[in-house]
C-alpha positions as CSV (number, residue, x, y, z in Angstrom):
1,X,21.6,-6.3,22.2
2,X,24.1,-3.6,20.5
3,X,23.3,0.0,20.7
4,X,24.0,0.9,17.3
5,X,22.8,-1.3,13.8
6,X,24.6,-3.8,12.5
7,X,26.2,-3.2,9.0
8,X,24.2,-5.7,6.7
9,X,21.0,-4.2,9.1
10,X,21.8,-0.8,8.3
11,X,22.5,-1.8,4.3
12,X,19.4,-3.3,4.1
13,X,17.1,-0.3,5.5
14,X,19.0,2.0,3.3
15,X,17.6,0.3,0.5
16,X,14.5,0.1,1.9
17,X,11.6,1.7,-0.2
18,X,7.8,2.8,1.2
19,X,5.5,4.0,-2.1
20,X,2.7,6.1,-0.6
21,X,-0.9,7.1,-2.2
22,X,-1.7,10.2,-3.5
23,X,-5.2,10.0,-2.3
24,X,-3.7,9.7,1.6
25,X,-2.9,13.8,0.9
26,X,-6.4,15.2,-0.3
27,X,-9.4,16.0,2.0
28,X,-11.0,12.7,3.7
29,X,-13.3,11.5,6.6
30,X,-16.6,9.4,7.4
31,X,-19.9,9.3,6.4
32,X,-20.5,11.8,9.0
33,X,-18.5,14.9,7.8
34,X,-14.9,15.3,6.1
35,X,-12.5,17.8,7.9
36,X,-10.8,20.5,5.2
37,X,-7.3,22.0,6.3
38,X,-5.3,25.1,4.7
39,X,-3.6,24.2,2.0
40,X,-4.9,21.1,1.0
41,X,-3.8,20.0,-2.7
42,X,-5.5,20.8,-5.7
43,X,-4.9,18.6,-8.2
44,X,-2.4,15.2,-8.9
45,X,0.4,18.2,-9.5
46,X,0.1,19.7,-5.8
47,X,-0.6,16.1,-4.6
48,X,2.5,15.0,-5.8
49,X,4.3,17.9,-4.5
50,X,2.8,17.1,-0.9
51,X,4.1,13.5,-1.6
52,X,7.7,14.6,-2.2
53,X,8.4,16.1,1.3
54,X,7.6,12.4,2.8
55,X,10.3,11.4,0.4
56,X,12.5,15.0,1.1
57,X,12.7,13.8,4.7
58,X,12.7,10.4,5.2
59,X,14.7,9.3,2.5
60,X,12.6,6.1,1.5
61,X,9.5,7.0,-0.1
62,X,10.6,7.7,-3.8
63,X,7.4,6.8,-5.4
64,X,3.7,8.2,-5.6
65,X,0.8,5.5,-6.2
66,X,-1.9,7.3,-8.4
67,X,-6.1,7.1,-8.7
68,X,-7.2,7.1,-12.2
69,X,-10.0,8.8,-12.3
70,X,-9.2,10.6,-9.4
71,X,-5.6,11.6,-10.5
72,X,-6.3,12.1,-14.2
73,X,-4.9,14.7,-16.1
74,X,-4.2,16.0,-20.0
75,X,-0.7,15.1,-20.3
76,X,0.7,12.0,-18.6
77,X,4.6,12.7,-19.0
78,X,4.4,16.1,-18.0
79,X,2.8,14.6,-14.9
80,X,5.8,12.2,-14.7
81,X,8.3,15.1,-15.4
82,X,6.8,17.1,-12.8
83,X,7.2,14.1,-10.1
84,X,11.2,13.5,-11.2
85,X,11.4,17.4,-11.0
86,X,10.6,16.9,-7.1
87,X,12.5,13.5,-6.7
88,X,10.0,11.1,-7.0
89,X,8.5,8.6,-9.8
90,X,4.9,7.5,-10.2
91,X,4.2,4.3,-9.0
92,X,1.5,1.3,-9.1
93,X,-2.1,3.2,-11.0
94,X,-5.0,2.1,-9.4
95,X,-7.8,1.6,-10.9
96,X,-11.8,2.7,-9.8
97,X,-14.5,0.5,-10.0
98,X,-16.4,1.6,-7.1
99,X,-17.9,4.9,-7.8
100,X,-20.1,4.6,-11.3
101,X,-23.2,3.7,-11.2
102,X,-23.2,1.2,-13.9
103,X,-21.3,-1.1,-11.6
104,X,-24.4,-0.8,-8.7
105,X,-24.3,-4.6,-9.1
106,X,-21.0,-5.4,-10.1
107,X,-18.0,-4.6,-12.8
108,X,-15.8,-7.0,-14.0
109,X,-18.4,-9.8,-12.6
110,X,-21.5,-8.3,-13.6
111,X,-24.0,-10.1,-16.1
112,X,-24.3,-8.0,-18.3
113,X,-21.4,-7.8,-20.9
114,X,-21.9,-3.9,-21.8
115,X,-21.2,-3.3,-18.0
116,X,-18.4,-5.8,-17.6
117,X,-16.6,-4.2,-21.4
118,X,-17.1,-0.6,-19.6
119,X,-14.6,-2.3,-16.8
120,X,-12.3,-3.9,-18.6
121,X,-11.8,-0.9,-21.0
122,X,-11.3,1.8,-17.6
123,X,-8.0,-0.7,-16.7
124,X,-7.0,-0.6,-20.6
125,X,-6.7,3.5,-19.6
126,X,-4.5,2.4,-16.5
127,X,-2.6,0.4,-18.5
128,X,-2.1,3.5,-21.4
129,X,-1.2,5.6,-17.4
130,X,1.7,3.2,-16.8
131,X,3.1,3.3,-20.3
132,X,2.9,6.9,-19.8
133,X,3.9,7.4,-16.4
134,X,6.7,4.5,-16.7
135,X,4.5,2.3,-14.0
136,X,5.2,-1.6,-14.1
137,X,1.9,-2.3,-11.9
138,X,-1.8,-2.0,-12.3
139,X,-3.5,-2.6,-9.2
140,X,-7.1,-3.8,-9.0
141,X,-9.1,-3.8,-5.9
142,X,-12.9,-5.3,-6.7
143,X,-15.6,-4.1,-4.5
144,X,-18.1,-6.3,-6.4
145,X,-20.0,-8.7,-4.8
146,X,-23.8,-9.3,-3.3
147,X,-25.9,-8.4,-0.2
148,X,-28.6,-11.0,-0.2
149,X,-28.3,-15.0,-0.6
150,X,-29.8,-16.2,-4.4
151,X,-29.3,-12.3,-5.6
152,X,-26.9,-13.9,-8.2
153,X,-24.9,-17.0,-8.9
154,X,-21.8,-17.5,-7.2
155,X,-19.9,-19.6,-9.3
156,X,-21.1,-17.6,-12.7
157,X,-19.6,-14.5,-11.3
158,X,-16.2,-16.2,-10.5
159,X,-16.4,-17.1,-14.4
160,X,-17.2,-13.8,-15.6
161,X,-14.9,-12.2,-13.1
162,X,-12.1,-14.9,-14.7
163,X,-13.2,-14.0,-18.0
164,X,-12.6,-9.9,-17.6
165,X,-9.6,-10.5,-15.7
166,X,-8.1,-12.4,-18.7
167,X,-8.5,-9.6,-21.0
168,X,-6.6,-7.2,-18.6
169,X,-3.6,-9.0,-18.1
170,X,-3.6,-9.7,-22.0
171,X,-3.7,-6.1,-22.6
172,X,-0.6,-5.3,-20.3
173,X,2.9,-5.4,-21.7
174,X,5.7,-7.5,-20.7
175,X,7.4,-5.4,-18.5
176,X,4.4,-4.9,-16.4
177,X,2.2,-6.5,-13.3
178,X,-1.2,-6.9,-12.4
179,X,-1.4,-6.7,-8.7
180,X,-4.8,-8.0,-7.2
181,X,-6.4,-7.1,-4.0
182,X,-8.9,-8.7,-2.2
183,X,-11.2,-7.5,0.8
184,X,-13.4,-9.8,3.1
185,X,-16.7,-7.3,3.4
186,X,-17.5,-4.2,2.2
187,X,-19.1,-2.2,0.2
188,X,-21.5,-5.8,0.0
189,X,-21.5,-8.3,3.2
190,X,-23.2,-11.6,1.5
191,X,-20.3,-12.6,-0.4
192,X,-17.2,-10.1,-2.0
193,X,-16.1,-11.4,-5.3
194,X,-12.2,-11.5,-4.1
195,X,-12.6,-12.0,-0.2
196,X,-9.6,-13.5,0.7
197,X,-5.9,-14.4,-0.4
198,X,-7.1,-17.6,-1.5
199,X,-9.4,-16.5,-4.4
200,X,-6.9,-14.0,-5.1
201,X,-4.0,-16.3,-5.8
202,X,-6.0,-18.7,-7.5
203,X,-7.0,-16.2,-10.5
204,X,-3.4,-14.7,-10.4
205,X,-2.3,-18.0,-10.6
206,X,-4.9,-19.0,-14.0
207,X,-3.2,-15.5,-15.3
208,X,0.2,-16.1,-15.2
209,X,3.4,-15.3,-13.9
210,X,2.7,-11.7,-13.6
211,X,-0.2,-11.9,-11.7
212,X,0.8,-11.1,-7.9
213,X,-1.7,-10.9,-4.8
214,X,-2.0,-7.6,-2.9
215,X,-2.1,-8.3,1.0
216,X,-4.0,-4.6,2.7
217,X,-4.2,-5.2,6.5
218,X,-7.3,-3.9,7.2
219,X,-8.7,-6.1,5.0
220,X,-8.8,-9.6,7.4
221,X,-11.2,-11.3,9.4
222,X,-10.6,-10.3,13.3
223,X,-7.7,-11.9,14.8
224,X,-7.0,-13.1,11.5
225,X,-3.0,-14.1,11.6
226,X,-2.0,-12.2,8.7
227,X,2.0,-13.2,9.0
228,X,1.1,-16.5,7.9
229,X,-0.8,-15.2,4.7
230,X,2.3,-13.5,4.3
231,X,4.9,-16.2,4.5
232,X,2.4,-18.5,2.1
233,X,2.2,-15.7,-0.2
234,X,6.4,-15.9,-0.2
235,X,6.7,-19.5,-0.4
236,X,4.7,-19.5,-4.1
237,X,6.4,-16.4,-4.5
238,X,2.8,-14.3,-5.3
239,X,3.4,-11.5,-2.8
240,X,3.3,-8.8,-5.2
241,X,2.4,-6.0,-2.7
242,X,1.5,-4.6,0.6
243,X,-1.0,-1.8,1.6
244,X,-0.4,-1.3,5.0
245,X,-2.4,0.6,7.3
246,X,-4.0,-0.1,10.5
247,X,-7.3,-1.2,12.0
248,X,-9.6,-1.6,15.5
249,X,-12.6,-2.8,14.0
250,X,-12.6,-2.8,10.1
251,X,-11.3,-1.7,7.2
252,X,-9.8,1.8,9.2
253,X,-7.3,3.3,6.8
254,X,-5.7,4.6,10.1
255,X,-1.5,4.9,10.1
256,X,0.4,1.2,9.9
257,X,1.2,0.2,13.6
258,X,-1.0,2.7,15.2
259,X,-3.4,-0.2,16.6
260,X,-0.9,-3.3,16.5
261,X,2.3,-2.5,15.9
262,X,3.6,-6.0,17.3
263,X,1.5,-7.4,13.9
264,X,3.5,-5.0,12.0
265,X,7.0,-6.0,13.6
266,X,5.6,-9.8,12.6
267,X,4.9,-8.8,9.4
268,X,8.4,-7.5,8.6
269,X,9.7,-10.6,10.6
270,X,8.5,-12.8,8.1
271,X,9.4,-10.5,5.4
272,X,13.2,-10.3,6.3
273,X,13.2,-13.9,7.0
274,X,12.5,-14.9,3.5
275,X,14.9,-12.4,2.1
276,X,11.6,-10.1,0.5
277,X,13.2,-7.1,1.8
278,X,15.4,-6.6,-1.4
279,X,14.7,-4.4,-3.5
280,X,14.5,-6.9,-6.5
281,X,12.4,-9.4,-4.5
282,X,9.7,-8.3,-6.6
283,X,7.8,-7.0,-3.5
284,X,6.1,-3.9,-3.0
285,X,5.6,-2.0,-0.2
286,X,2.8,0.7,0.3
287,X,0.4,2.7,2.1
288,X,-3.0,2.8,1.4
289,X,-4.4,5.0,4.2
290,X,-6.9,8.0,4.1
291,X,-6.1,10.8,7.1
292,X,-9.2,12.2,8.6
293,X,-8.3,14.2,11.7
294,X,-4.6,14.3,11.3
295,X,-2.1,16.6,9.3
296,X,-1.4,15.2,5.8
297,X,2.1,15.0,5.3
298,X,3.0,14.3,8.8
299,X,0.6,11.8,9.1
300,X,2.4,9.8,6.0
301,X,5.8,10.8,7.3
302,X,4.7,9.0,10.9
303,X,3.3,5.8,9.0
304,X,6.7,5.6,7.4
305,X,8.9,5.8,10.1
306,X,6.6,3.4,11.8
307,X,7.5,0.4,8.7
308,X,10.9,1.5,9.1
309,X,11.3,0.9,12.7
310,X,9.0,-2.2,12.6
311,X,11.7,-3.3,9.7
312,X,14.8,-2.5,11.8
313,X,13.4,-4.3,14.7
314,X,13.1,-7.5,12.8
315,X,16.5,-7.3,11.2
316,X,17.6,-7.2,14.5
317,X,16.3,-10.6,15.6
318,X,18.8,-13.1,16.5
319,X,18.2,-15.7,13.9
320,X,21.0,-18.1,15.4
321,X,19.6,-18.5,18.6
322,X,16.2,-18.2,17.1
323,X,16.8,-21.6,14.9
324,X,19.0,-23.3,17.5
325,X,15.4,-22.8,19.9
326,X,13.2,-24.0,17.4
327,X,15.6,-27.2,16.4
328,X,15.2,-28.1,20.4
329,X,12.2,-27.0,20.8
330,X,12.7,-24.3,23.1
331,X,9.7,-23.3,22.9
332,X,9.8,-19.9,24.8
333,X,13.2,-19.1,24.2
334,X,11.9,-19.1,20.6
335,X,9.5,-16.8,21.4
336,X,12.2,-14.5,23.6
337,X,14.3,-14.2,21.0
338,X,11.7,-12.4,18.8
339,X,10.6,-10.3,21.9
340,X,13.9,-9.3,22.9
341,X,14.3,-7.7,19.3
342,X,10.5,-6.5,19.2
343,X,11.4,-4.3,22.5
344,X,14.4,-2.8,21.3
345,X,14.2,0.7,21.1
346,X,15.2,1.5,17.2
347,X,14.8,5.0,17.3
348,X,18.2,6.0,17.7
349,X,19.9,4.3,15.4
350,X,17.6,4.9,12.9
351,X,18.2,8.4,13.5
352,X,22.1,7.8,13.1
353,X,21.5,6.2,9.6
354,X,20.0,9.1,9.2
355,X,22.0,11.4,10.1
356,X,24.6,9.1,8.2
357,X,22.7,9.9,4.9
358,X,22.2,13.7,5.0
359,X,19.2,13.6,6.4
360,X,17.5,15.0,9.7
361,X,17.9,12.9,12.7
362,X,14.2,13.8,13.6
363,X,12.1,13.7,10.0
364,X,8.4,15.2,11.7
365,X,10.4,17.9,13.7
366,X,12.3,19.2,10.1
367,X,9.0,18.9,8.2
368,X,7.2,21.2,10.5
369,X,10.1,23.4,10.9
370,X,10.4,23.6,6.9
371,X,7.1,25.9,7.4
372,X,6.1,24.2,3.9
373,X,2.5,23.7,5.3
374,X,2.3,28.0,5.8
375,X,3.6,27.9,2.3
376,X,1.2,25.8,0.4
377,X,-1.4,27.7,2.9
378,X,-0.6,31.0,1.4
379,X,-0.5,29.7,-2.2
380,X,-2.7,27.4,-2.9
381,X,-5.8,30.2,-2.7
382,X,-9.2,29.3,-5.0
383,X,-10.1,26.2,-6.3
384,X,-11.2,23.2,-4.8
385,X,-9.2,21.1,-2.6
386,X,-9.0,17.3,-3.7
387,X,-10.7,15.2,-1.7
388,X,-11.7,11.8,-1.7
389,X,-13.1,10.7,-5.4
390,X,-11.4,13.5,-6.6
């Protein structure tokens, strides 16, 4: 294969856009203990500023997802202001229904109304965030669910959850999207209220045409073959969104590709195939990770790079031999033409493009030469470092 990208290859990564969470920056860990380092950010303001050097030197992470509560602050478009200051715009708001204790037994699905209003209201404040902020989606993940057959009725929670859903997307405005998650266990491990894409895209599809499915990686079944969600998710065009991140076991949070990054590459094969890598495909792309042992900022700039390569690798499939292998059933030269492209070794011509558009060659060696994490070491003295919930 050629040593150097193709033209319409190297187009389309330049256009190529990661948003990454603002959450992925404070303090996090397990159950166990959570590890501080120097420097850590204070509030959504030095959260965002960490966020911006992902962006500074990789050149394709222009937007910052936000937590409401954990990222809420007095004055919305001075927030906004502050992230165009640093070259970057806020992106999807995220709402939290996980940590109040009124939604012990569930939020948007529990029976009692006064619970399920308190919900619905907390994503009416998400939705007054975007219109703030300028964000066009609200995304929901719902940890509701049970942990013991007969503790509630299946079906009347799908109703109520139906029911509360309704009244969010009525409340957005035209120009926005409700983006919906789903996870397969956890926090409950009888039944989760959204478990799969299935139940997902059935409610989107009762909502409307703004009402997309979020696919997060970590949150399958074992061996589940998550390319095929994808390219089902494309052909009823409700892909709204990715939250990439990696996992051994369960819902990890560890950096994309770290544990399969051949899922990853077949991922973005499936993506490129059905032209969802344009910017106006309607498809978002994000991280949704939480760093517990590693540095911050290089740990988002390394999960970046990692999509990107796993991007360039699949625009670098031969898709004439491919086809002319699956029309003859060439059954492993099928399968060699995606390997061939999968073992390519992307690294420098991404760092050519690179070095085409201004930027460093080698995005973690410039970060760490910057000396920004001494910086933020020395300045960010007193208060308390964010950390998760916060």
């Amino acid at each position: 294969m050629s040593h150097s990208l193709p033209a319409p290859a190297a187009e389309a990564l330049r256009s190529q856009t990661i948003e990454i969470p603002s959450w992925a920056f404070g303090n996090a860990g397990t159950r166990f203990k959570v590890f501080t380092l120097p420097g850590g950010p204070r509030d959504p303001y030095e959260k965002i500023a960490d966020a911006a050097q992902v962006h500074r030197y990789t050149g394709i992470a222009p937007r910052v997802s936000l937590h409401i509560p954990w990222d809420r602050v007095e004055d919305y478009d001075d927030l906004a202001r502050h992230a165009a200051d640093l070259g970057v715009q806020i992106g999807a708001i995220n709402s939290n229904l996980f940590q109040d204790d009124d939604y012990r037994l569930g939020s948007l699905t529990h029976a009692d109304e006064r619970i399920r209003a308190k919900a619905i209201a907390h994503h009416r404040e998400c939705i007054d965030v975007m219109r703030a902020t300028g964000s066009q989606d609200l995304k929901i993940w719902l940890p509701d669910g049970t942990n013991y057959p007969g503790q509630d009725s299946i079906r009347a929670r799908q109703d109520r959850l139906a029911d509360s859903l309704a009244q969010i997307y009525a409340a957005l405005d035209a120009d926005q999207r409700l983006i919906l998650e789903y996870k397969f266990f956890e926090p409950y491990f009888y039944t989760m209220d959204i478990p799969d894409w299935g139940t997902s895209l059935l409610h989107c599809l009762a909502l409307g045409e703004r009402a997309l499915v979020v696919l997060d990686t970590g949150h399958h079944a074992p061996n589940t073959n998550i390319e095929f969600i994808v390219a089902q998710l494309l052909r009823q065009g409700r892909l709204g969104a990715f939250d990439f991140n990696s996992r051994f076991y369960a819902d990890d949070d560890l950096m994309v590709g770290a544990a399969d990054p051949f899922q990853l590459f077949r991922i973005m094969h499936e993506i490129v195939q059905a032209g969802a890598l344009s910017p106006d495909s309607g498809v978002s792309f994000m991280l949704d990770q939480c760093h517990n042992i590693e540095p911050k900022i290089q740990g988002q700039i390394r999960s970046v790079l990692n999509v990107q390569e796993a991007t360039a690798k699949a625009l670098l499939v031969d898709v004439e031999a491919l086809g002319a292998a699956q029309r003859d059933g060439q059954v492993l030269e099928a399968n060699e033409a995606l390997m061939d492209a999968y073992h390519t070794d992307v690294r420098p011509m991404l760092a050519d493009l690179r070095a085409d558009q201004g930027l460093d060659p080698d995005p973690i060696a410039a970060f760490k030469a910057s000396g920004y994490v001494d910086q933020v070491a020395d300045a960010r003295v007193g208060g308390a470092q964010a950390g998760w919930g916060a």
